[in-house]
N, CA, C and O atoms as a DFTB+ gen file, in Angstrom:
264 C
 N C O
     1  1      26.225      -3.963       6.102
     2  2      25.310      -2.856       6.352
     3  2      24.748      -3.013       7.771
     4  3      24.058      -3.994       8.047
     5  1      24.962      -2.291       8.459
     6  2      24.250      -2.244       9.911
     7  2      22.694      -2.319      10.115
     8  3      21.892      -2.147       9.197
     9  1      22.409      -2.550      11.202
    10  2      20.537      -2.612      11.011
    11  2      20.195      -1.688      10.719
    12  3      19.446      -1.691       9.741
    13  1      20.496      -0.463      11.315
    14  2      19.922       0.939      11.320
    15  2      19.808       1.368       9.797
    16  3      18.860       1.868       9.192
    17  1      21.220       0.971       9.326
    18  2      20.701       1.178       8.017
    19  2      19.875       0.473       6.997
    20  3      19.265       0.893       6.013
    21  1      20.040      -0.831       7.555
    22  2      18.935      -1.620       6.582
    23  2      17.145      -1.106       6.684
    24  3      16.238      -1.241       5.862
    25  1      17.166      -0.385       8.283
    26  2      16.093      -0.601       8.831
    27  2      15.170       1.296       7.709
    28  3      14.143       1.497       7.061
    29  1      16.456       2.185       8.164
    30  2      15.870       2.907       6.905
    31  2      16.171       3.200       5.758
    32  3      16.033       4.360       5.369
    33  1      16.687       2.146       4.889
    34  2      16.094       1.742       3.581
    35  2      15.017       1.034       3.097
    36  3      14.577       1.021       1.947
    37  1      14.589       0.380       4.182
    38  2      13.134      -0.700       3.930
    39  2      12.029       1.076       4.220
    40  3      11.301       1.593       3.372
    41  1      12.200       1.416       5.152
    42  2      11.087       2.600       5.271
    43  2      11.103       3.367       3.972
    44  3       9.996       3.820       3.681
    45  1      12.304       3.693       2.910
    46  2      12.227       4.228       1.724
    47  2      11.379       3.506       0.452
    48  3      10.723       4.029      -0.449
    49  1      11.660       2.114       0.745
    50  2      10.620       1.205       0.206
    51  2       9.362       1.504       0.338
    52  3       8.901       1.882       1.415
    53  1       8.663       1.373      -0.730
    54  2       6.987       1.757      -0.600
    55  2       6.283       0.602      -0.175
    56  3       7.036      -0.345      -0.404
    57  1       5.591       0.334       0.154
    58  2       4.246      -0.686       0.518
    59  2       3.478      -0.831      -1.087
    60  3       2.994       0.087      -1.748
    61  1       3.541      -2.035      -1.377
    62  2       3.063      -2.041      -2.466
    63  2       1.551      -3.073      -2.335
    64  3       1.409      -4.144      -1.745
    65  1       0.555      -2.263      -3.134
    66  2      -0.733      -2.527      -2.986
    67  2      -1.366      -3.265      -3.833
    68  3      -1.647      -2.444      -4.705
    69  1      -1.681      -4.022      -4.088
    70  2      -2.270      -4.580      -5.051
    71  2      -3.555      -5.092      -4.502
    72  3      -3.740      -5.504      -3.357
    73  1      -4.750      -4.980      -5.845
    74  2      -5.839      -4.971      -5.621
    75  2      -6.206      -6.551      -5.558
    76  3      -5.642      -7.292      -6.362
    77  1      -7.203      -7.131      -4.559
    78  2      -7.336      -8.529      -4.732
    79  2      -8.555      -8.609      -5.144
    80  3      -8.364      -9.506      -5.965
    81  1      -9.457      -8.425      -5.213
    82  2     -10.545      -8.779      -5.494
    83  2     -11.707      -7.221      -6.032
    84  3     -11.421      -6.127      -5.543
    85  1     -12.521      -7.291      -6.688
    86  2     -13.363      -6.016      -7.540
    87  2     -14.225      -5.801      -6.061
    88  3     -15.137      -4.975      -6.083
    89  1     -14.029      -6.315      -5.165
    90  2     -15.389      -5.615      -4.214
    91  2     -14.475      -4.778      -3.106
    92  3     -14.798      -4.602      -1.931
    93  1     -13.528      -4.407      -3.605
    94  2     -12.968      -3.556      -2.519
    95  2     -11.434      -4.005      -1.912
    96  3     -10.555      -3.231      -1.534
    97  1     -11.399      -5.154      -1.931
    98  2     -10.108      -6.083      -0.891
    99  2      -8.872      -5.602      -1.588
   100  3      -8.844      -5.529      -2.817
   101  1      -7.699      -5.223      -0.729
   102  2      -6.734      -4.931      -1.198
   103  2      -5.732      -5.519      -0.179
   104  3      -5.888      -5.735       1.023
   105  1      -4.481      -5.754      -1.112
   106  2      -3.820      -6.370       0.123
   107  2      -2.214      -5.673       0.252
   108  3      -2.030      -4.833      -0.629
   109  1      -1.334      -5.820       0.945
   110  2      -0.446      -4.911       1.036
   111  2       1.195      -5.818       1.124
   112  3       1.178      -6.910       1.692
   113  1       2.279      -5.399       0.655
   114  2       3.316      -6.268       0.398
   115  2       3.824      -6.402       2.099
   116  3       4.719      -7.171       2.451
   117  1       3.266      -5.738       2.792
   118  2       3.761      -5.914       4.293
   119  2       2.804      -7.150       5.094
   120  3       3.164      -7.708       6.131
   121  1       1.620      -7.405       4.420
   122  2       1.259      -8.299       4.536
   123  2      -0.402      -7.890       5.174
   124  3      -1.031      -8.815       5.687
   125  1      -0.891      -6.833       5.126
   126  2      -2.111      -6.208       5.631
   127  2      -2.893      -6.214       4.548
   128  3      -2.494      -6.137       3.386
   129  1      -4.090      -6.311       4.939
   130  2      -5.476      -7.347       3.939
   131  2      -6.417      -5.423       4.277
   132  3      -6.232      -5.014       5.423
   133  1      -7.086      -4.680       3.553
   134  2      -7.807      -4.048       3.623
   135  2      -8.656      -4.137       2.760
   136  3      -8.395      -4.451       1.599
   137  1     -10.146      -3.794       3.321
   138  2     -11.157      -3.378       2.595
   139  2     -11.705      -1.746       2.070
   140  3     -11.992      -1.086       3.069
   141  1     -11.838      -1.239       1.227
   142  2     -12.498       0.181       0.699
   143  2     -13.749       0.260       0.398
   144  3     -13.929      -0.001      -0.791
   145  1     -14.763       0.529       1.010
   146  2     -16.168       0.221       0.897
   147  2     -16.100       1.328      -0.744
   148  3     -16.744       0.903      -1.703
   149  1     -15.535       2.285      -0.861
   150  2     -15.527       3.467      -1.817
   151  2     -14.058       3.416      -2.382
   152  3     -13.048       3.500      -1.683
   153  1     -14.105       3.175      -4.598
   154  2     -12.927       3.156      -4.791
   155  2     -11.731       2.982      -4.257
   156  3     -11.728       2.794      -3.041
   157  1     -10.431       2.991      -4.957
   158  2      -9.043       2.712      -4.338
   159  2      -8.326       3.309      -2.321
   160  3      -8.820       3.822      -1.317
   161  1      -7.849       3.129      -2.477
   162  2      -6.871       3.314      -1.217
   163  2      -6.469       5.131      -1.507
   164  3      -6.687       6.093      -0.770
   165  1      -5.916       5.080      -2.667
   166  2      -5.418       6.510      -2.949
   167  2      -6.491       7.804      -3.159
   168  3      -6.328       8.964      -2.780
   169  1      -7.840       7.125      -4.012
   170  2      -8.887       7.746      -3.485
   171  2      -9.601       7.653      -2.709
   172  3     -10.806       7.554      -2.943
   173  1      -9.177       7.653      -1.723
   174  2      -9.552       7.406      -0.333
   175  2      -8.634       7.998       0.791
   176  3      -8.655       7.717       1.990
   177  1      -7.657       9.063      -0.004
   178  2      -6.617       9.363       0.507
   179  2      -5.544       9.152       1.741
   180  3      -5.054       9.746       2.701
   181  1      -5.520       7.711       0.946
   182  2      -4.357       6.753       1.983
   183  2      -3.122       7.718       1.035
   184  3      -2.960       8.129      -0.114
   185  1      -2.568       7.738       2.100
   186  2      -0.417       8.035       1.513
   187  2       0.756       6.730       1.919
   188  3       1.793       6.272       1.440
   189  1      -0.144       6.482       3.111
   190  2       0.882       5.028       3.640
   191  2      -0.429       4.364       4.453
   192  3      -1.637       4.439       4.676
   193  1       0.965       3.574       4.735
   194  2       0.506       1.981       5.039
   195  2       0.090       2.229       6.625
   196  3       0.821       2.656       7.519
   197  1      -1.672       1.731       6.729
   198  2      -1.614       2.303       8.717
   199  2      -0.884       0.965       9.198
   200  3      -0.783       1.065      10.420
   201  1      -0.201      -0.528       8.666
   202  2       0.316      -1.128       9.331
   203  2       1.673      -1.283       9.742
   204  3       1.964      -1.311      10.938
   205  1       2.934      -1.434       8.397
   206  2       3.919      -0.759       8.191
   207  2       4.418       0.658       8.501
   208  3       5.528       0.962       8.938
   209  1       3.237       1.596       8.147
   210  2       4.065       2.723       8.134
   211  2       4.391       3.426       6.899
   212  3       4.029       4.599       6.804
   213  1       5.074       2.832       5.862
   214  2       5.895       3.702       4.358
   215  2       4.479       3.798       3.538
   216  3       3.331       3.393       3.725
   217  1       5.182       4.562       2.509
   218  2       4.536       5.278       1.898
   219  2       3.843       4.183       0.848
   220  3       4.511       3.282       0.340
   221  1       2.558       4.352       0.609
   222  2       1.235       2.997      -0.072
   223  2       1.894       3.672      -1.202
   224  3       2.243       4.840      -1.377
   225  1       2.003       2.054      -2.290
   226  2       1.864       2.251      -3.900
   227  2       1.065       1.125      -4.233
   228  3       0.846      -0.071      -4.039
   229  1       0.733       2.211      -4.870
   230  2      -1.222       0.632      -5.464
   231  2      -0.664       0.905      -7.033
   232  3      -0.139       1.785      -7.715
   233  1      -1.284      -0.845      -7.132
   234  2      -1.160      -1.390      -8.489
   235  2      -2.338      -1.375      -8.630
   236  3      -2.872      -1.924      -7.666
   237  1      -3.290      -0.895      -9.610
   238  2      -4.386      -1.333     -10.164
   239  2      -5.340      -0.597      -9.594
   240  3      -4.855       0.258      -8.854
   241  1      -6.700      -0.587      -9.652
   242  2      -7.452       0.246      -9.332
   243  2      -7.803       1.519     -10.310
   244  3      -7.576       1.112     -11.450
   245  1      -8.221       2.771     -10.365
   246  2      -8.578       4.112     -10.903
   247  2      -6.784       4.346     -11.464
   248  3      -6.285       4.299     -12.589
   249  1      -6.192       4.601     -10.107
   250  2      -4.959       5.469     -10.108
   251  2      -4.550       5.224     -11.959
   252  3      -4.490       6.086     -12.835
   253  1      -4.308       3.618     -12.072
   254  2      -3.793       3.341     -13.275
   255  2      -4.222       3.499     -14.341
   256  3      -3.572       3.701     -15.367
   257  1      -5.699       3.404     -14.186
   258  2      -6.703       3.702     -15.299
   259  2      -6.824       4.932     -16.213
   260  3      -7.074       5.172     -17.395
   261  1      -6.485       5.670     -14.949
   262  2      -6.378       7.116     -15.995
   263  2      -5.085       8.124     -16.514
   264  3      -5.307       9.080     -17.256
C-alpha cells in the first residue's frame, strides 16, 4: 500500500475519545489530553480532533448515556 494511501485511510479513522477523569479531562487516541470546563466534547460541539484533524468519537460521557 503506498503512503498516500495509508495516509488517507488513517484520516477515515476516527479519533477516539475517551473520558479520563469526572472533572472534565479527556484524552484522545492521537494522543491529545483535553479539558471541558462544560459536559462532553460532543456537547460542546467538537466533530474532530483540533490536533489530528479526523473526525472525534467519544467513549463515555452523556453521548452514551442516553
Amino acid at each position: 500500500m503506498s503512503e498516500i494511501a495509508m495516509a488517507e485511510k488513517a484520516k477515515q479513522e476516527p479519533c477516539l475519545w475517551t473520558e479520563d477523569a469526572p472533572d472534565g479531562g479527556w484524552i484522545g487516541s492521537c494522543g491529545i489530553r483535553w479539558e471541558c470546563d462544560y459536559e462532553t466534547p460532543k456537547d460542546n460541539g467538537m466533530n474532530f480532533c483540533p490536533k489530528c484533524g479526523r473526525r472525534l468519537e467519544q467513549k463515555g460521557g452523556t453521548d452514551e448515556r442516553d
